[in-house]
N, C-alpha and C positions, 0 to 999 in steps of 0.2 A: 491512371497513376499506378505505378510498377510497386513492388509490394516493399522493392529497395527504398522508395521514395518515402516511404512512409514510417523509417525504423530509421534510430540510431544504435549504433552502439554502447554495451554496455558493460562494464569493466569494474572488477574489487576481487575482494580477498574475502571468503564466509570462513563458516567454521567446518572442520572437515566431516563431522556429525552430518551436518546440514547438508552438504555434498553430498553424502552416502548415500542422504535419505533421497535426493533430489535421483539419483541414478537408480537403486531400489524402485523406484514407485513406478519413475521413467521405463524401466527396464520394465514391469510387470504392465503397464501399462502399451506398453509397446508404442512409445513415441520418444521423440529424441528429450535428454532435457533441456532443452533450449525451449522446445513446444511446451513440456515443461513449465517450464520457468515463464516464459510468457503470459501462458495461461493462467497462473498465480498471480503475477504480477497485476496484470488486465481484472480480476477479480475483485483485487485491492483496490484499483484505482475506481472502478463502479461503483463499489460499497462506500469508500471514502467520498465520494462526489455525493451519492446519495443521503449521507451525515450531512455533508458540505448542504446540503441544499434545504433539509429537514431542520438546523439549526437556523439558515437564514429567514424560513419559515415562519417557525417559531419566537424568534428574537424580532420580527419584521415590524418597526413601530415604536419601538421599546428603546429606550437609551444605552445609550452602551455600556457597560459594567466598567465601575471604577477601582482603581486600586483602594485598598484597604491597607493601611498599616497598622500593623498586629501590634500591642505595646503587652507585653508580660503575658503572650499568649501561645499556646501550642498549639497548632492544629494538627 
């Protein structure tokens, strides 16, 4: 499987900050930021998956949590 086969496309508008920093790091780093970007992104999605899984875990067994309506309460 070709490396095209396995990406989509990815499109938005960030903050120009965020930009900078992403080309800064890229630049010092010496890779494009796209590799960049990917590599953050790929990070996020392991650690999220890892949550994802450690919650399942943890809750495995256990009824599912119900709504609570607050009456004259702040949380």
């Amino acid at each position: 499987m070709s490396h095209a086969d396995d990406t989509v496309e990815l499109r938005g508008d960030i903050p120009k900050n965020v930009m900078a920093m992403l080309d800064a790091v890229s630049t010092a780093k010496r890779v494009s930021r796209m590799s960049l970007v990917r590599k953050i992104l790929n990070d996020w999605a392991v650690k999220t998956y890892h949550e994802a899984m450690i919650v399942e875990r943890v809750t495995k067994g256990n009824p599912p949590l119900v709504a609570v309506e607050w009456q004259d309460t702040e949380v």
